[in-house]
KEKELO-908474 format. One record per residue (C-alpha): residue number from 1; residue in three letters; x, y, z. Coordinates in nm, 2 decimals. Layout:
N
> NUM | ALA | X | Y | Z
...
END
This chain:
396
> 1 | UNK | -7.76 | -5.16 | 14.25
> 2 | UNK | -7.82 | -4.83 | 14.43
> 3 | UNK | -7.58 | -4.62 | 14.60
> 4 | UNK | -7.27 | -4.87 | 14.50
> 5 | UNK | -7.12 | -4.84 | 14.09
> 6 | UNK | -7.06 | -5.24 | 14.15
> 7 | UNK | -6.69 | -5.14 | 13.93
> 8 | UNK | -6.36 | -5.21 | 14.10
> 9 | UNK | -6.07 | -5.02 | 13.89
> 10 | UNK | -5.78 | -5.28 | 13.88
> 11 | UNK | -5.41 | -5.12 | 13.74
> 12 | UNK | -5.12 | -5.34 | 13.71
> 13 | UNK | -4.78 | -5.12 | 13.65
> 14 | UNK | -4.55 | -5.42 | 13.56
> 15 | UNK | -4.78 | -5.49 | 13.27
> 16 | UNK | -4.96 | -5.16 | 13.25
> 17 | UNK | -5.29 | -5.33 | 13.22
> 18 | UNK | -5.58 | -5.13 | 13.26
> 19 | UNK | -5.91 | -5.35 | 13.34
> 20 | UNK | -6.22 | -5.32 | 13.53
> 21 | UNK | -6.41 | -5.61 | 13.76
> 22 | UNK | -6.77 | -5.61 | 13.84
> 23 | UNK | -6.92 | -5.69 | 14.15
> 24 | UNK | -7.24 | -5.81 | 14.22
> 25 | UNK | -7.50 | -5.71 | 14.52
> 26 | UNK | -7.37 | -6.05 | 14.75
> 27 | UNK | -7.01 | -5.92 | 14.76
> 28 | UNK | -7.15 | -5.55 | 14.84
> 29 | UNK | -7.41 | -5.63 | 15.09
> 30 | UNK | -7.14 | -5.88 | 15.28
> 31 | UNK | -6.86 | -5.61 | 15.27
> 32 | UNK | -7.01 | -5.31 | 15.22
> 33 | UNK | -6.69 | -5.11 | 15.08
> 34 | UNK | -6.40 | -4.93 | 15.23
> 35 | UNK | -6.21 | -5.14 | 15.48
> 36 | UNK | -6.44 | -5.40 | 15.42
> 37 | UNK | -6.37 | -5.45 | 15.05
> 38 | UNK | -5.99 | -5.38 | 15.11
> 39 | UNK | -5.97 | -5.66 | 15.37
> 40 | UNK | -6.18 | -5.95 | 15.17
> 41 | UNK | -5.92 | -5.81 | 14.82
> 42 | UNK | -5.60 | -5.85 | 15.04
> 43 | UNK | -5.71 | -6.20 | 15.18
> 44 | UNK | -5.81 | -6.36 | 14.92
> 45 | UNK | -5.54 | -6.23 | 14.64
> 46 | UNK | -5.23 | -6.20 | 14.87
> 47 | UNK | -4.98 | -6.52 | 14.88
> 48 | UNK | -4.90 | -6.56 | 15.27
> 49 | UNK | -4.58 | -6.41 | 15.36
> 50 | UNK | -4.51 | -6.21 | 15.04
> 51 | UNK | -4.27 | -5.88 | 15.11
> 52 | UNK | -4.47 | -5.58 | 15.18
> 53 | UNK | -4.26 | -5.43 | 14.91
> 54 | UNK | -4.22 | -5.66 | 14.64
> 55 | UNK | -4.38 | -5.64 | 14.31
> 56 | UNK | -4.67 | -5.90 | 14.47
> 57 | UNK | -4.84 | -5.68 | 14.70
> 58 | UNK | -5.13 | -5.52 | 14.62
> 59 | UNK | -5.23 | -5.15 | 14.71
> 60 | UNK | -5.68 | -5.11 | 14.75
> 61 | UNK | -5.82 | -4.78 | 14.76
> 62 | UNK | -6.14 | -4.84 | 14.83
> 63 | UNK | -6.49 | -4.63 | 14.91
> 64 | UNK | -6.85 | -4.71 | 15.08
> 65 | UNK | -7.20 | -4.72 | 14.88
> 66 | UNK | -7.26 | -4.36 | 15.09
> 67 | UNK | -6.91 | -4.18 | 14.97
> 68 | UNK | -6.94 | -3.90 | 14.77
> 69 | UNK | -7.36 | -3.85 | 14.82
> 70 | UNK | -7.46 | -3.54 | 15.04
> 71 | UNK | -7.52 | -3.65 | 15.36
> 72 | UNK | -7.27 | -3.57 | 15.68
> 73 | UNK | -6.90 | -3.71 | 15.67
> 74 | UNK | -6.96 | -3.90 | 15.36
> 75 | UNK | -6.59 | -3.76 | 15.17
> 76 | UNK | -6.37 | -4.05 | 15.28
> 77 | UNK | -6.15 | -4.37 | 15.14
> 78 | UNK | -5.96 | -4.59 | 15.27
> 79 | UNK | -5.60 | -4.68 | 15.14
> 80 | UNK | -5.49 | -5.05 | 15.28
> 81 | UNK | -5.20 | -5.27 | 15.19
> 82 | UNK | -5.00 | -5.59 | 15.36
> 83 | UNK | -4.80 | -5.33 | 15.59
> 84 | UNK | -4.42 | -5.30 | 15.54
> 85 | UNK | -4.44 | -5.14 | 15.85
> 86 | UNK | -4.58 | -5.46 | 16.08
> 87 | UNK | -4.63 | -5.70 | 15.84
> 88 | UNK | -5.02 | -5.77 | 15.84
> 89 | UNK | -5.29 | -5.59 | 15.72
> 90 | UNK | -5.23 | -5.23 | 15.75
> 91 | UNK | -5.45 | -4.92 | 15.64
> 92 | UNK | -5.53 | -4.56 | 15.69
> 93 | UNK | -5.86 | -4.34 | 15.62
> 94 | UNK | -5.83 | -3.95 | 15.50
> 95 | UNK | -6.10 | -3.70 | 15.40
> 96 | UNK | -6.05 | -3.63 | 15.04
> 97 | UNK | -6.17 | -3.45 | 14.73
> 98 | UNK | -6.04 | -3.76 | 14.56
> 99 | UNK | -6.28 | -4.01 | 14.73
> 100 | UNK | -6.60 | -3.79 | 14.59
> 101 | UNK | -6.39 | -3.80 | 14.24
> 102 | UNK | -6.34 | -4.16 | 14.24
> 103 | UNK | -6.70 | -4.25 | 14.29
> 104 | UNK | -6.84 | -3.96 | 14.01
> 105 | UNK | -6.58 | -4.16 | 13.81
> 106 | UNK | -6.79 | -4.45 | 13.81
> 107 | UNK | -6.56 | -4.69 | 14.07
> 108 | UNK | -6.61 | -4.79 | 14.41
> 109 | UNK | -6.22 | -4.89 | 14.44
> 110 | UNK | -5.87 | -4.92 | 14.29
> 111 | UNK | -5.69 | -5.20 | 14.31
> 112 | UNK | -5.30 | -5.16 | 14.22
> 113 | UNK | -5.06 | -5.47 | 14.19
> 114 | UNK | -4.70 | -5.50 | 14.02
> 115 | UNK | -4.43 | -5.22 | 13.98
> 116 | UNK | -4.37 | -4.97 | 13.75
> 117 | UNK | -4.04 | -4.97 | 13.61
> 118 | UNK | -3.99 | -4.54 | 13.64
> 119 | UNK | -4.19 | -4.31 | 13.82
> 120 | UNK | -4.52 | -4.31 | 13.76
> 121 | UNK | -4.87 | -4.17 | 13.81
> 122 | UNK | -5.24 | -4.27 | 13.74
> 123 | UNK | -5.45 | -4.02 | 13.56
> 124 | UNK | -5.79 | -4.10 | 13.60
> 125 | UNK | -6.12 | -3.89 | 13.43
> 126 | UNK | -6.39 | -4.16 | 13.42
> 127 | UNK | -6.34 | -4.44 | 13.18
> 128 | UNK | -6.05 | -4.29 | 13.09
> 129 | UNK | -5.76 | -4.46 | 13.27
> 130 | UNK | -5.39 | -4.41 | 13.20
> 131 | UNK | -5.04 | -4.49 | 13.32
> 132 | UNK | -4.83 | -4.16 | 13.28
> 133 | UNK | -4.46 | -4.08 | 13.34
> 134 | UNK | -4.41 | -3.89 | 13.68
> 135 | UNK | -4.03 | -3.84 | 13.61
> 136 | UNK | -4.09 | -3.44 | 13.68
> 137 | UNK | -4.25 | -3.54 | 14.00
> 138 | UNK | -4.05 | -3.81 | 14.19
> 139 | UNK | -3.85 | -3.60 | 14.47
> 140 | UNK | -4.10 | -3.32 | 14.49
> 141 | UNK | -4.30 | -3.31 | 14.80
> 142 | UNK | -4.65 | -3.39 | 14.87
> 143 | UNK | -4.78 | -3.01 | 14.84
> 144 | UNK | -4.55 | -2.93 | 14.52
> 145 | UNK | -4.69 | -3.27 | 14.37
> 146 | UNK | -5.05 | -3.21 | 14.38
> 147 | UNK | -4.98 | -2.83 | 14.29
> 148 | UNK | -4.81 | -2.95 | 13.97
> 149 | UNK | -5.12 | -3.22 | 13.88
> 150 | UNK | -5.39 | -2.95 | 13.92
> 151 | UNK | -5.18 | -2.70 | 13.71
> 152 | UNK | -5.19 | -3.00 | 13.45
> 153 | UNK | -5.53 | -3.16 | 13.47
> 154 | UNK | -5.75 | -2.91 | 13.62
> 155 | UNK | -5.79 | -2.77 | 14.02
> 156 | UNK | -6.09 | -2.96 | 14.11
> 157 | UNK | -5.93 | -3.28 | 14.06
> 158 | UNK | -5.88 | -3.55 | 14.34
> 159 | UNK | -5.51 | -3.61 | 14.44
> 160 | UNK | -5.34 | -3.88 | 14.67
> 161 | UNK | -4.96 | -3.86 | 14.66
> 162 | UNK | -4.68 | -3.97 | 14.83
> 163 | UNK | -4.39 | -3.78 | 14.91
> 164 | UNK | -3.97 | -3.83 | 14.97
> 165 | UNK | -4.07 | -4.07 | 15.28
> 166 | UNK | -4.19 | -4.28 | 15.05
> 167 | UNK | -4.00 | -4.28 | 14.81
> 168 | UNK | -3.72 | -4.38 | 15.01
> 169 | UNK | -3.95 | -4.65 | 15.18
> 170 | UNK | -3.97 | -4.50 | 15.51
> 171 | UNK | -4.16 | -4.78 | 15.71
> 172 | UNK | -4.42 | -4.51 | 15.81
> 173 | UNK | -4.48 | -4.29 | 15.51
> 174 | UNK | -4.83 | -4.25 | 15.41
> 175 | UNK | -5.03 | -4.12 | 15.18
> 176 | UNK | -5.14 | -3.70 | 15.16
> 177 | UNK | -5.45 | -3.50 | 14.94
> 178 | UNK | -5.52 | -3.11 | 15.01
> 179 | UNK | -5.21 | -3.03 | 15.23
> 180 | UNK | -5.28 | -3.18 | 15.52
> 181 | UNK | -5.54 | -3.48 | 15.45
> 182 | UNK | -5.31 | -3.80 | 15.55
> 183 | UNK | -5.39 | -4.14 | 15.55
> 184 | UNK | -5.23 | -4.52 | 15.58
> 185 | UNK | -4.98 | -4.48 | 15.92
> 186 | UNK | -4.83 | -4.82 | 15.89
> 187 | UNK | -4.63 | -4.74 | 15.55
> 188 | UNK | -4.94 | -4.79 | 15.30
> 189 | UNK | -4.68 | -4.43 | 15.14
> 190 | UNK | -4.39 | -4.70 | 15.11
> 191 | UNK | -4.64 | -4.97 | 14.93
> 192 | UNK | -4.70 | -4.71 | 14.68
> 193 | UNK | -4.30 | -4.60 | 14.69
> 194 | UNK | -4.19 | -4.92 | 14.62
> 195 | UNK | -4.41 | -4.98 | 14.32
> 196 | UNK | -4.27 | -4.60 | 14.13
> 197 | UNK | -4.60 | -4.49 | 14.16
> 198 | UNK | -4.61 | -4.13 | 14.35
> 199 | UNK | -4.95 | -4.05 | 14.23
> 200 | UNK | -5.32 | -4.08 | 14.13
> 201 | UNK | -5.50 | -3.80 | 14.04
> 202 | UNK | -5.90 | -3.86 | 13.96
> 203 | UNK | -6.17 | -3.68 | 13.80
> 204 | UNK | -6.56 | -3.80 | 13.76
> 205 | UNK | -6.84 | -3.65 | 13.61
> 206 | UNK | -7.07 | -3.89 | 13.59
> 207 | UNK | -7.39 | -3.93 | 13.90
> 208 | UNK | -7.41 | -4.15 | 14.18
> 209 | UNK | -7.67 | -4.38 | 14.15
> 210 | UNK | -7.95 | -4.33 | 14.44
> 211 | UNK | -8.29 | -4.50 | 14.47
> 212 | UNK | -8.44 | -4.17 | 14.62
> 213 | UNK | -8.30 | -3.87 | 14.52
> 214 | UNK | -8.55 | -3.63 | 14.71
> 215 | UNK | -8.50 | -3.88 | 15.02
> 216 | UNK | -8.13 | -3.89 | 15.03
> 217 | UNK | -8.15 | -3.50 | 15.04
> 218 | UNK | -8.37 | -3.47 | 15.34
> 219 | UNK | -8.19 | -3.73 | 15.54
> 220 | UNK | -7.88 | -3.53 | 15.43
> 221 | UNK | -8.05 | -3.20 | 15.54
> 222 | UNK | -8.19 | -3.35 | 15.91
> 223 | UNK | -7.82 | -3.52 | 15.98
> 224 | UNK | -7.68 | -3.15 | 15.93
> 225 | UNK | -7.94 | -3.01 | 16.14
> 226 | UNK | -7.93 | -3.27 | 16.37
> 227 | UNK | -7.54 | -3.23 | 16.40
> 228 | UNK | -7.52 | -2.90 | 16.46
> 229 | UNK | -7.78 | -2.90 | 16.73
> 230 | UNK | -7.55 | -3.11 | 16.92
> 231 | UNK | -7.48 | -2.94 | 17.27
> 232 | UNK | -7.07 | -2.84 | 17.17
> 233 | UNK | -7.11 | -2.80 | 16.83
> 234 | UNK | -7.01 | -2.44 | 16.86
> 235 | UNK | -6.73 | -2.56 | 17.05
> 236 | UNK | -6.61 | -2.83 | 16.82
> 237 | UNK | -6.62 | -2.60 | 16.54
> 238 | UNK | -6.39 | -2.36 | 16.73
> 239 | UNK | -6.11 | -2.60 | 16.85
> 240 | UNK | -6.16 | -2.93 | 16.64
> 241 | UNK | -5.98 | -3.24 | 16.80
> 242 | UNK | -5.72 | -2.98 | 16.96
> 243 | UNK | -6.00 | -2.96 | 17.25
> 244 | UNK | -5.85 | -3.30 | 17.38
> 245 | UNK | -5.49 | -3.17 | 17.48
> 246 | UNK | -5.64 | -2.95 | 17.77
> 247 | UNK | -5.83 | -3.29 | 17.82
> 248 | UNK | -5.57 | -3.53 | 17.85
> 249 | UNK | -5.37 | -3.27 | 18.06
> 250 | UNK | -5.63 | -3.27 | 18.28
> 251 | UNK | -5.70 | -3.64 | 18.32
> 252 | UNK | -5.31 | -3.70 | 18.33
> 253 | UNK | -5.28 | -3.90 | 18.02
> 254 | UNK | -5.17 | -3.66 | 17.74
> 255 | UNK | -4.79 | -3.83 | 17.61
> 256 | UNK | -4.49 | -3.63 | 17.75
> 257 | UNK | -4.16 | -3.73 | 17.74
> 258 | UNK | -4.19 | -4.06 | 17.52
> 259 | UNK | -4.52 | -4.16 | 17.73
> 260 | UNK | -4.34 | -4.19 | 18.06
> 261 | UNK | -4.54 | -3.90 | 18.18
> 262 | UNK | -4.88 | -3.76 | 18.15
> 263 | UNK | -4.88 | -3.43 | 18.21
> 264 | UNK | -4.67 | -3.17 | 18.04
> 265 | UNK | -4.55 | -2.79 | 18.22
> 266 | UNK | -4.63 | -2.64 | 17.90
> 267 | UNK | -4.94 | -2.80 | 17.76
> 268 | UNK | -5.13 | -2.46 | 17.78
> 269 | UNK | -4.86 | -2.33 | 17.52
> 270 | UNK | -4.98 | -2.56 | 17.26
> 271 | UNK | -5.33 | -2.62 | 17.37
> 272 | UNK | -5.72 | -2.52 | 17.19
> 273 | UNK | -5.70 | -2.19 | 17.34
> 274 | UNK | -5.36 | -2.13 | 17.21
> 275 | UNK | -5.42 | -2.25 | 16.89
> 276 | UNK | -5.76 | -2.03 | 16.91
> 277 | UNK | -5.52 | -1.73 | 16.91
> 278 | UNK | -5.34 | -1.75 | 16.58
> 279 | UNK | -5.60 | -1.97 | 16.37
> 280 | UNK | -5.66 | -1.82 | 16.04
> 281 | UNK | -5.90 | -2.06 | 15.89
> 282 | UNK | -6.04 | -2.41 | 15.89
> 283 | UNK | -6.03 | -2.72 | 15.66
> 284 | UNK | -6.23 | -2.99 | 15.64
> 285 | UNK | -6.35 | -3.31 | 15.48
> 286 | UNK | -6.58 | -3.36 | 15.16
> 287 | UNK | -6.94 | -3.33 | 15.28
> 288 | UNK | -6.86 | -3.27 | 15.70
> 289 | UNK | -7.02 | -2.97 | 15.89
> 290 | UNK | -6.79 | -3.06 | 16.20
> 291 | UNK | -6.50 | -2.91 | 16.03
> 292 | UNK | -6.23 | -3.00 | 16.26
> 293 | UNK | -5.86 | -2.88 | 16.04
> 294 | UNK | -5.77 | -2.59 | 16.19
> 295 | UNK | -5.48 | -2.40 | 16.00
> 296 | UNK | -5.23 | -2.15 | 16.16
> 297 | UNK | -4.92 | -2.01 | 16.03
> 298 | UNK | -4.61 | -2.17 | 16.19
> 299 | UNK | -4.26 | -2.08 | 16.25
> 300 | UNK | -4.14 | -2.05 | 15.92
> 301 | UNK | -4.48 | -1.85 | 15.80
> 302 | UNK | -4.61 | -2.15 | 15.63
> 303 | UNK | -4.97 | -2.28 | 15.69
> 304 | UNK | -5.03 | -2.62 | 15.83
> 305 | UNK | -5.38 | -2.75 | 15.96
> 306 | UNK | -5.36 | -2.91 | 16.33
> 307 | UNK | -5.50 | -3.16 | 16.47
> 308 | UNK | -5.47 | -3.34 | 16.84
> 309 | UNK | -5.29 | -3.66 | 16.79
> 310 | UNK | -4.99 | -3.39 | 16.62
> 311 | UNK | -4.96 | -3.16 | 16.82
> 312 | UNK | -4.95 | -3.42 | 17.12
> 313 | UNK | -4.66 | -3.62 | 16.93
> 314 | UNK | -4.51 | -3.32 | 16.79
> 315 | UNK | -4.51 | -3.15 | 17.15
> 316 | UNK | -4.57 | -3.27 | 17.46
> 317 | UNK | -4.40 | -3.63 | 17.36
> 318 | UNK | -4.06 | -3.46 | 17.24
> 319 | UNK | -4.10 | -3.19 | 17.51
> 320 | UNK | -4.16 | -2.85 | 17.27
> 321 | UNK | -4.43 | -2.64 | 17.42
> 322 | UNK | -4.43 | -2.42 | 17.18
> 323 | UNK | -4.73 | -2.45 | 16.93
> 324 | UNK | -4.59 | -2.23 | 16.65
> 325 | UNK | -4.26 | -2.44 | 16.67
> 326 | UNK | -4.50 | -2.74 | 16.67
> 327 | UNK | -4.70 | -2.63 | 16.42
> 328 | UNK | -4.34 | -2.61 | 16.19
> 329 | UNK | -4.25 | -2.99 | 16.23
> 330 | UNK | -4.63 | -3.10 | 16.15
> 331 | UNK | -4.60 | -2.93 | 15.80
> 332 | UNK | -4.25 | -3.09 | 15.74
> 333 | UNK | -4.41 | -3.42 | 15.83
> 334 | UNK | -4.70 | -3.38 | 15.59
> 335 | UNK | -4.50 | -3.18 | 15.31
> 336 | UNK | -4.24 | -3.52 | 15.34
> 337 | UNK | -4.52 | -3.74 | 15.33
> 338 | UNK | -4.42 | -3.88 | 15.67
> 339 | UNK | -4.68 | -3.99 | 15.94
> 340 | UNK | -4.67 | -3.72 | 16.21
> 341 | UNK | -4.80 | -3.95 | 16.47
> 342 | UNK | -4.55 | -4.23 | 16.39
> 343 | UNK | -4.23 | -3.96 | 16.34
> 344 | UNK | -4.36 | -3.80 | 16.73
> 345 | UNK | -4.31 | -4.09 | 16.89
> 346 | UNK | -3.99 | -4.23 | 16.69
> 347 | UNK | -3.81 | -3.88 | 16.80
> 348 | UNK | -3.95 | -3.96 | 17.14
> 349 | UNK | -3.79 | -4.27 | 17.16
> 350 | UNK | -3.47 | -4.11 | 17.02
> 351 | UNK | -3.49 | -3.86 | 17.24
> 352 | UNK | -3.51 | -4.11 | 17.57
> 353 | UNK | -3.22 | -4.32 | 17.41
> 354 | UNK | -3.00 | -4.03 | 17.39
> 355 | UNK | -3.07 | -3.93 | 17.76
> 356 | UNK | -2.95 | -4.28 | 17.87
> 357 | UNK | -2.70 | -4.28 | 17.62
> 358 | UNK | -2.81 | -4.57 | 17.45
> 359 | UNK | -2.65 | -4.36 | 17.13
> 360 | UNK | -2.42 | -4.13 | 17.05
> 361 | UNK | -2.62 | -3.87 | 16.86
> 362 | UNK | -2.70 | -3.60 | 17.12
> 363 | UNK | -3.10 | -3.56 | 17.08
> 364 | UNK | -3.23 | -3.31 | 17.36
> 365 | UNK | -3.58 | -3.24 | 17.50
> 366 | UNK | -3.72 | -3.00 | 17.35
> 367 | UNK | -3.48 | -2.94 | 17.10
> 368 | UNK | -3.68 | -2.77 | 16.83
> 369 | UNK | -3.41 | -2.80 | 16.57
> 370 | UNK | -3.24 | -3.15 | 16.64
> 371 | UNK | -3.61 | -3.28 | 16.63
> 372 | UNK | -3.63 | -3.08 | 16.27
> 373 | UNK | -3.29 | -3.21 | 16.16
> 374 | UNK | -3.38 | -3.56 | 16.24
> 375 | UNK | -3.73 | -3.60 | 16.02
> 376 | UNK | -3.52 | -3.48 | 15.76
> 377 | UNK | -3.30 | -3.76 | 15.81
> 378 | UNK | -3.56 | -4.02 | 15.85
> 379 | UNK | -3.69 | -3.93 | 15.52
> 380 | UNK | -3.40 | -3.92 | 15.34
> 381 | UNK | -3.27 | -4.25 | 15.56
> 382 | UNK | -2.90 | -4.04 | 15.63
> 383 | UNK | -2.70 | -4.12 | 15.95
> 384 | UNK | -2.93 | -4.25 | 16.28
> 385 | UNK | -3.24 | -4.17 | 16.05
> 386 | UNK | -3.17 | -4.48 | 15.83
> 387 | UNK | -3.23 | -4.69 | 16.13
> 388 | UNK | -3.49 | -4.44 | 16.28
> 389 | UNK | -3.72 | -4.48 | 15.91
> 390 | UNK | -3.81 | -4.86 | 15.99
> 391 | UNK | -4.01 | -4.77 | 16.33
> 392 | UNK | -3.97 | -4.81 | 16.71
> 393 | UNK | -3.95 | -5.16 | 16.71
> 394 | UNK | -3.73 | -5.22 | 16.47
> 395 | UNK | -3.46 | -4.98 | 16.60
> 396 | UNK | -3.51 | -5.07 | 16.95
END
């Protein structure tokens, strides 16, 4: 087969079984790979009504016959689970090194069953597949993980790593690579938690199979071209997603105040042009010339990349209109392995409870630092963030 390795990595921790499946051209044509092969694994090898955290559940990391070749957008994997979070199928895509790595490896997915019984991490450099301790890791955050793997096995690995949300099985932990790459909302971070493993790091050298490679390169080379011709481009590459706060303002529907309003006083605080002012540089995914991670420094003289969907849950939805303060609680979310969406809107909803003292905890608008105080506690499951760590619903 072309474009596909038709080689599905499986790892079982409680065993520490290291195999590999092949697949033929019927399963890739009908699935195709990514969410597609994650879906078809999880229904046909999950037992109906298995715990989302048991031993049982299976984690898929899983890529598409065009990852990893050059050709726009083409750096990204999906990481999908039976969500502890809502109980079905759950997932998340992120831009990662580590999807390019995976596929050079010689796989198309990973698919991760069982539970270790200690902390634990998956080094992977092509055939070479092992199940190594991660005792010096477990606790650290997502940035000090993958810092500590590429000091050990090289800088140009891949990494996907969990952090202390999930470890401690936060309902909405996910999954981070390159400081700021996150993936897998409804708690794919506490899947991986709950089976000890905090890590994978991946390295391939081998080539991706193509039928044409001189083909391939000039539909890579007119999609570029294509792309940036795009009336906007220039504008895209200057404010990224954070273009759609002025947007939303505008059209009355950016989330304020728990989503009982649409339109915030202070949106222009934390807005493109704001963020415009004290960007410093840009990430982006594998293989994409629409580069859309913008990174500032935030309150605290960290860098953070921003993107819409934070900022509007990290600001206007909890009532800080101030981007650098914003900024702050973003990077605590990611460094935690915590998603920042899902954290926005459970401090929202704290927030709104407090104001009609539905709880005793005194959680302001705006509050910069309660809202700082209580992600800590949500990761770490202390006082109201215990009940706060299993999601809206669960703690309404």
């Amino acid at each position: 087969m072309f474009g596909w390795n038709g080689k599905i990595l499986r790892v079982n921790l409680s065993s520490n079984k290291i195999s590999t499946q092949k697949f033929n051209s019927e399963f890739a044509l009908s699935f195709l790979g990514g969410r597609g092969f994650a879906v078809k694994i999880l229904w046909d090898e999950l037992t109906p009504g298995i715990d989302p955290l048991s031993p049982e559940n299976k984690l898929v990391l899983a890529t598409g016959p065009l990852t990893g070749l050059p050709i726009p957008s083409s750096g990204k994997i999906v990481a999908a689970s039976k969500s502890p979070l809502t109980g079905g199928y759950g997932d998340g895509n992120l831009g990662s090194i580590a999807a390019v790595e995976l596929r050079k490896a010689g796989y198309d997915a990973i698919v991760i069953d069982g539970k270790a019984e200690k902390p634990c991490y998956i080094n992977i450099e092509d055939d070479f597949v092992e199940v190594v301790s991660a005792d010096d890791l477990w606790g650290l955050t997502t940035f000090e993980c993958e810092k500590k793997l590429k000091q050990k096995h090289g800088k140009n690995i891949g990494v996907l790593t969990i952090g202390p949300a999930g470890e401690n099985l936060v309902k909405y932990a996910n999954i981070l690579s390159q400081e700021g790459r996150a993936g897998g909302r409804p708690g794919i971070g506490a899947v991986m938690g709950s089976k000890k493993l905090k890590a994978i790091a991946i390295r391939g050298n081998k080539d991706i199979s193509v039928a044409s490679a001189d083909d391939l390169k000039k539909l890579g080379a007119d999609g570029y071209t294509s792309i940036k011709s795009r009336e906007g481009y220039d504008f895209w590459r200057r404010q990224g997603t954070m273009m759609t706060i002025e947007w939303s303002q505008e059209n009355s529907v950016l989330p304020t105040y728990n989503f009982r309003e649409g339109v915030f006083d202070y949106a222009k605080n934390i807005d493109g042009y704001s963020m415009e002012k004290i960007k410093i540089s840009q990430r982006g995914c594998p293989y994409c010339n629409m580069i859309c991670g913008n990174v500032v420094r935030d309150f605290e003289d960290r860098q953070v990349e921003l993107d819409y969907e934070n900022v509007a849950m990290l600001g206007s939805n909890i009532g800080v209109g101030d981007l650098n303060l914003v900024s702050t609680l973003n990077r605590l979310a990611d460094e935690y392995g915590v998603d920042t969406i899902s954290v926005g809107n459970v401090i929202g909803f704290a927030m709104e409870a407090s104001e009609r003292k539905l709880i005793s905890e005194r959680v302001e608008w705006g509050d910069y630092k309660a809202a700082r105080e209580l992600i800590i506690k949500i990761v770490n499951r202390e006082d109201i963030g215990d009940l706060l760590a299993e999601g809206v619903k669960k703690a309404s």
